[in-house]
Steps between C-alpha positions, in 0.01 A plus 500: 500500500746348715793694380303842543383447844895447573586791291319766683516296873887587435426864395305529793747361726744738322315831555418405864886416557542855321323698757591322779846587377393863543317439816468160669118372432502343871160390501603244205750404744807650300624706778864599330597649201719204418208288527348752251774417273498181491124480406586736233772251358305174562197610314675685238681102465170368487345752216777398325489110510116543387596685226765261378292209531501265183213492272308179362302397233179361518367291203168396336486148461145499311350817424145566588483861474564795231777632710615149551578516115647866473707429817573117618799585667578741718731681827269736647125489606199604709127356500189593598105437467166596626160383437211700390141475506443577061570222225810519326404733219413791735830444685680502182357838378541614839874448482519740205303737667768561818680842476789566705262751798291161548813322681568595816839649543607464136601854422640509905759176401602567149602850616707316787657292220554834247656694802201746413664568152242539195528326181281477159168333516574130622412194767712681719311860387179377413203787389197580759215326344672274227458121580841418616534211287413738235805730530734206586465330184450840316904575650722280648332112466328321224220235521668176495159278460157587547192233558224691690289415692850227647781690491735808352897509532690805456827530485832767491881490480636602819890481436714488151847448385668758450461741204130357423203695602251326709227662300628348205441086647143622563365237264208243590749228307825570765266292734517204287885487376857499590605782673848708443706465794433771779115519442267478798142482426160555751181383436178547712178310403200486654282194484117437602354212571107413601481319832162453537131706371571832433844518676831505384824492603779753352874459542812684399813384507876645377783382386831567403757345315875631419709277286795555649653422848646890462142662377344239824707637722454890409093449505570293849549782622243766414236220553596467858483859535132582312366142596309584814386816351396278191293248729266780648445658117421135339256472828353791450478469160256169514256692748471778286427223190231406749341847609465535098350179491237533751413846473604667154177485335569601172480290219 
């Protein structure tokens, strides 16, 4: 999250070089409006650099998960994992069982990311009490593979040539073939594994792959823009699994 961190460190620098512009923020030691201006100019440099930083792949070299199939190559990820005290088949209903209200700051970040704008029922608009999961796959992704108790990949098209509808690659089998140039694809998966008696643990990692440099570079930049955001949902996300897991008692 490298390029993120320097993202908003030069926004930052850039809004405090702003109002010093205005009036001098002494106590941060910029005591003239010049000063204030060149802030405003060296972090607007710096936003810029990390969001023209290249892109590179990453490849799997022998695949040992689900998602390792659907996606062994990729430009864009994140990772995370917790463990749980349950075996892997409560975990693994418990991850259906999440709905949007059960991770913290969901609705808060995706309306951040939406600029408060409502859409149809989706991910990104997801229904009170539905399982998320449900409504995902129900809209905008498809179930990619599915092996409970292990591990479930979805997946969705987040970028298309132009002239093709990205609801129209939202096929299980455009995971598994050549792609038409301009595609970008995303797939999430979340994987449980037992670690010892009675505990599990349960990770989830995304990925994203364009397949081409121009499609790389357009994602590059709206990942590097939601990624922190993205970081404290996937978080949040795996606690929630884990609430469900040790306290949803219905069968």
């Amino acid at each position: 999250m490298i390029d993120s961190l320097l993202l908003y460190a030069g926004l930052f620098a850039a809004f405090l070089g702003a109002l010093s512009i205005i009036y001098p923020l002494r106590f941060l030691r910029i005591r003239t409006r010049g000063r204030g201006g060149l802030l405003l100019l060296a972090g607007l440099i710096v936003a810029v650099v990390a969001l023209a930083l290249p892109t590179r792949e990453t490849r799997v070299t022998a695949p040992t998960t689900l998602l390792d199939e659907a996606m062994p190559v990729w430009q864009f990820n994140e990772r995370h994992s917790i463990e749980v005290d349950a075996p892997p088949d409560r975990v693994f209903d418990a991850i259906h069982r999440v709905t949007a209200d059960d991770i913290f700051l969901f609705r808060t970040l995706i309306a951040i990311r939406r600029f408060g704008r409502k859409g149809p029922e989706s991910i990104l608009n997801p229904s009170e009490r539905q399982p998320i999961l449900d409504v995902a796959t129900r809209t905008t992704f498809v179930v990619v593979a599915d092996a409970p108790p292990r591990e479930l990949v979805v997946g969705t098209a987040v970028a298309a040539p132009p002239g093709v509808r990205r609801a129209d690659l939202m096929t299980r089998d455009i995971f598994y073939r050549k792609l038409q140039p301009g595609v970008a694809l995303a797939t999430m998966n979340f994987l449980v594994t037992p670690v010892g008696p009675n505990r599990s643990r349960v990770s989830t990692e995304t990925r994203i792959f364009a397949n081409t440099p121009e499609a790389a570079r357009r994602f590059a930049v709206y990942w590097r823009v939601i990624h922190p955001g993205s970081d404290i949902i996937r978080r949040s996300w795996l606690r929630a699994i884990k609430r469900r897991a040790l306290y949803d008692t219905r069968t």
